[in-house]
C-alpha positions as CSV (number, residue, x, y, z in Angstrom):
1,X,8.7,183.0,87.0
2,X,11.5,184.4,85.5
3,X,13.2,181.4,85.4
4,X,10.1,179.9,83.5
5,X,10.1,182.7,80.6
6,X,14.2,182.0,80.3
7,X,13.6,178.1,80.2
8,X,11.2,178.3,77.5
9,X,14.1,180.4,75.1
10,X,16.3,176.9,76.2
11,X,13.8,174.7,75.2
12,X,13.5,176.3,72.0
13,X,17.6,176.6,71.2
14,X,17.9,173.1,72.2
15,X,15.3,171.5,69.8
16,X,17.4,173.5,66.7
17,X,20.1,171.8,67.3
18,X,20.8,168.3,66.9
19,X,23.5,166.9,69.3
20,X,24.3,164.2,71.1
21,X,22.9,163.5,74.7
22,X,26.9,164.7,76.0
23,X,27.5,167.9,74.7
24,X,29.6,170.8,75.3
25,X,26.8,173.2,77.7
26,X,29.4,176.4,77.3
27,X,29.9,176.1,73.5
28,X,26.5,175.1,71.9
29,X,23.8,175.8,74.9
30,X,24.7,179.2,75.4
31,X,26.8,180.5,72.1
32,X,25.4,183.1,70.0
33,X,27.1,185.4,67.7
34,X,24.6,188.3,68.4
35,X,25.8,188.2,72.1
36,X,28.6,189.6,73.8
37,X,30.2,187.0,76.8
38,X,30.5,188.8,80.1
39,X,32.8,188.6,82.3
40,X,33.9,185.6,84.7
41,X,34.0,188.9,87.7
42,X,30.2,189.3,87.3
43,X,29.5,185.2,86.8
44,X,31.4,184.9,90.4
45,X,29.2,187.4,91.8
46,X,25.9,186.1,90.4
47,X,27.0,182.3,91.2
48,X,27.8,183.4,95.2
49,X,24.7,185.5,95.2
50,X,22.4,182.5,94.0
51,X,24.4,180.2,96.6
52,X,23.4,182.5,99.6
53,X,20.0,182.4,98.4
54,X,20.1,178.6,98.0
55,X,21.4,177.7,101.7
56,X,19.3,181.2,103.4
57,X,16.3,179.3,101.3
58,X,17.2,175.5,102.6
59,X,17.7,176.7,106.2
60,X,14.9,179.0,106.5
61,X,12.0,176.5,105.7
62,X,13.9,173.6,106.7
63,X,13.6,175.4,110.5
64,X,9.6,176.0,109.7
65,X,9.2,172.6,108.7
66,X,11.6,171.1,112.1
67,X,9.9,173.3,114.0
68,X,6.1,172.1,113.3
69,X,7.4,168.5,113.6
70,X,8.5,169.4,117.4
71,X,6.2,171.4,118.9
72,X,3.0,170.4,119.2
73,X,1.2,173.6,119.7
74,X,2.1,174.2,116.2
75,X,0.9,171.2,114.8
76,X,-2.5,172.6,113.9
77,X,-4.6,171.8,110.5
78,X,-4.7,175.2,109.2
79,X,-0.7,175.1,109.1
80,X,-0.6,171.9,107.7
81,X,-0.5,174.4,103.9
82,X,2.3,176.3,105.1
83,X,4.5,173.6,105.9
84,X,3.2,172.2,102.2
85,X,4.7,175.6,100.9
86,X,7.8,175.5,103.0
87,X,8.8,172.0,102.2
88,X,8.3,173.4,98.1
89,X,10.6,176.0,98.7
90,X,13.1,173.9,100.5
91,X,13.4,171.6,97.5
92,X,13.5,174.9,95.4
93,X,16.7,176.0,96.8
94,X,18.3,172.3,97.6
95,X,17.4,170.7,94.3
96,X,16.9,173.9,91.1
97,X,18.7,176.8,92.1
98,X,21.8,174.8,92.5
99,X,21.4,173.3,88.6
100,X,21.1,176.9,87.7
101,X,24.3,177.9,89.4
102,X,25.9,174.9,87.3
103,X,23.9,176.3,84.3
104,X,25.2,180.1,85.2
105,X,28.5,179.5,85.8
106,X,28.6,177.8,82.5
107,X,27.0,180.5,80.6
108,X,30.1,182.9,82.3
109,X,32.6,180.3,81.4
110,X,33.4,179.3,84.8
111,X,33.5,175.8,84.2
112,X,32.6,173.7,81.0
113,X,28.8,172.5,81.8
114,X,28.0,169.2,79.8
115,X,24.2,168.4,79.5
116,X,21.9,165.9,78.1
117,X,18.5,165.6,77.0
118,X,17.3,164.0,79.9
119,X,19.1,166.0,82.8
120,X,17.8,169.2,80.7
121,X,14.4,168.1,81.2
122,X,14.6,166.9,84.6
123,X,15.9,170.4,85.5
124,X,12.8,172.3,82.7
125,X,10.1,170.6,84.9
126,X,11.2,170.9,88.2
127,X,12.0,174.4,88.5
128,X,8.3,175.1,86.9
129,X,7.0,172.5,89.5
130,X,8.2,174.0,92.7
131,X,7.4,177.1,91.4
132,X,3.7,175.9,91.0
133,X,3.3,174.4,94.5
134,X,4.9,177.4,96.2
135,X,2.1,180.1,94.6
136,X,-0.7,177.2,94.7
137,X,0.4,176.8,98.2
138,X,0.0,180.4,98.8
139,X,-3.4,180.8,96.9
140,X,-4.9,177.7,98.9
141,X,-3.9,179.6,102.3
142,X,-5.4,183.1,101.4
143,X,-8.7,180.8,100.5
144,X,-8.8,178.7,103.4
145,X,-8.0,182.2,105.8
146,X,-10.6,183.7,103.7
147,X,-13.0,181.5,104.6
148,X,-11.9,181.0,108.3
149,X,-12.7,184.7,108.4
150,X,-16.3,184.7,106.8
151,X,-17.5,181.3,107.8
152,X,-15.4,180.7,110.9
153,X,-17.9,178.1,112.2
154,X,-17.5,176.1,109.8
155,X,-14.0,176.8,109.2
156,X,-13.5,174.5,112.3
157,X,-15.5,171.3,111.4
158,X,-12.7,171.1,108.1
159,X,-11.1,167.7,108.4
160,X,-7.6,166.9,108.2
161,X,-8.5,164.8,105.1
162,X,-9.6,168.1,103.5
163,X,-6.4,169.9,104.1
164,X,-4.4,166.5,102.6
165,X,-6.5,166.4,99.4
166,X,-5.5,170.4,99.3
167,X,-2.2,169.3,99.2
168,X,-2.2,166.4,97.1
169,X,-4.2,168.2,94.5
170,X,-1.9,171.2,94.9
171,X,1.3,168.6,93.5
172,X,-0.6,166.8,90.8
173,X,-2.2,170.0,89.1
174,X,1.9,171.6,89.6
175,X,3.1,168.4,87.9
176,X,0.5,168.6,85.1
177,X,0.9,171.9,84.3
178,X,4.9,171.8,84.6
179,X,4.5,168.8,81.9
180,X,2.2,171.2,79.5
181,X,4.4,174.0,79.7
182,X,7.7,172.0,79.2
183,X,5.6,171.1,76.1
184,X,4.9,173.6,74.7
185,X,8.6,174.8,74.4
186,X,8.6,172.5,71.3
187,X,5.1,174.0,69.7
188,X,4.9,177.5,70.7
189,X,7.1,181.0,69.9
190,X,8.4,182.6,72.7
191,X,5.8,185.2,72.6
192,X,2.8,182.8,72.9
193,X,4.7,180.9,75.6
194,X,5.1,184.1,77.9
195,X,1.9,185.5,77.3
196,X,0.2,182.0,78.6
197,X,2.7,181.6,81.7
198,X,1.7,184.9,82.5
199,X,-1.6,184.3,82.3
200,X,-1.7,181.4,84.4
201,X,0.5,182.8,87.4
202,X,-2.0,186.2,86.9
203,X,-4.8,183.5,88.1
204,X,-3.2,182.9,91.0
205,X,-2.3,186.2,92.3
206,X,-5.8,187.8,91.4
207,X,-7.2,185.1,94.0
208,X,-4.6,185.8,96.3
209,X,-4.9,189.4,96.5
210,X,-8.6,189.4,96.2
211,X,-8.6,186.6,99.3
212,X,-6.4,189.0,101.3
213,X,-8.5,192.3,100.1
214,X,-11.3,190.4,101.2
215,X,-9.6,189.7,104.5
216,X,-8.7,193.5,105.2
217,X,-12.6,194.7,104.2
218,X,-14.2,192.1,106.6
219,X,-11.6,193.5,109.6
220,X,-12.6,197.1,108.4
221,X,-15.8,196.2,108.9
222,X,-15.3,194.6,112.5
223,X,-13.3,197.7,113.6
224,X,-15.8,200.2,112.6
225,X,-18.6,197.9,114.4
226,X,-16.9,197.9,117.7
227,X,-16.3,201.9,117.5
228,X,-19.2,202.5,117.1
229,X,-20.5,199.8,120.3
230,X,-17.6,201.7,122.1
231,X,-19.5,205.2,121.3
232,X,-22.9,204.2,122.0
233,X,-21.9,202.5,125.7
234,X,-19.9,206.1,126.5
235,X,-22.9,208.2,125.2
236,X,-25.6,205.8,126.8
């Protein structure tokens, strides 16, 4: 999300200037009197830091996703939203985080990064987008464990349709969404644009977190019944 919040200050710098579609990424994307250029030491380290996270990121789901293709006592329904959710974080770390080295290593004068509109937008919507599927993802899994856990008998007659609609619908409402933010760079202040970003991923982890609470109470409640059967065969 953090990514999001910076994107949207981009957005905005980019639409007050008018340039070219080629222009220089180190001198006019990033240059501002009122701030101070750090050093190429610390643009290095960040660069190598995000480039671990990249290839840890691409391995790790990549092996999730290899693995559920293989073995078949994994290829069950209910983990048919977790490969969804590993396959968005494997594009996360193949396809943005390394255009946000190139943009990084720009901004520390590493190398001379050239841009143009359309490569600037390419990389404004995807990094919102597979953010989006990855906490969508994560919110459709706490529901559907939610209700494997309260209605577990009819948790069970959920077709394999249902899960692929799930995912489907998880894509095109990250897609839409990614398009209205990336809009709203040119209409709204920075402030306004936070405030509704936060808003919207605040949705998501009430759900999740009330799912998983939810979750946690109903096994609380299990635990105490079967102590208490446990007590009443020992005193009978």
């Amino acid at each position: 999300m953090p990514h999001v919040l910076l994107s949207h200050r981009r957005v905005r710098v980019f639409n007050m200037q008018n340039k070219s579609d080629a222009y220089n990424f180190n001198n006019t994307f990033w240059s501002s009197k009122n701030e101070s250029v750090t050093s190429k030491g610390e643009g290095i380290a960040w660069c190598i830091a995000f480039a671990l996270e990249a290839i840890i990121t691409v391995l790790g789901n990549l092996v999730t996703i290899i693995l559920f293709a293989v073995n078949k006592n994994l290829r069950k329904k209910c983990l048919l939203l977790v490969v969804n959710m590993a396959f968005a974080d494997l594009l996360f770390g193949a396809v943005f985080l390394p255009l946000y080295i190139y943009f990084l290593g720009g901004y520390h004068q590493l190398w001379t990064a050239r841009l143009n509109t359309t490569f600037y937008m390419f990389f404004n919507v995807t990094q919102t987008l597979f953010l989006q599927v990855t906490i969508i993802s994560a919110a459709l899994i706490s529901c559907e464990r939610f209700y494997a856990v309260y209605w577990p008998l009819k948790h069970r007659t959920l077709s394999l349709r249902g899960y692929r609609i799930a995912i489907f619908i998880s894509w095109a409402s990250a897609a839409l969404f990614s398009t209205i933010f990336h809009l709203q760079g040119f209409s709204v202040t920075s402030r306004e644009f936070a405030f509704s970003v936060l808003s919207y991923f605040l949705v998501y982890f009430f759900i999740i977190c009330g799912c998983n609470t939810g979750i946690w109470i109903k096994f609380q409640n299990v635990n105490i019944a079967l102590h208490r059967t446990v007590l009443y065969k020992i005193d009978t």
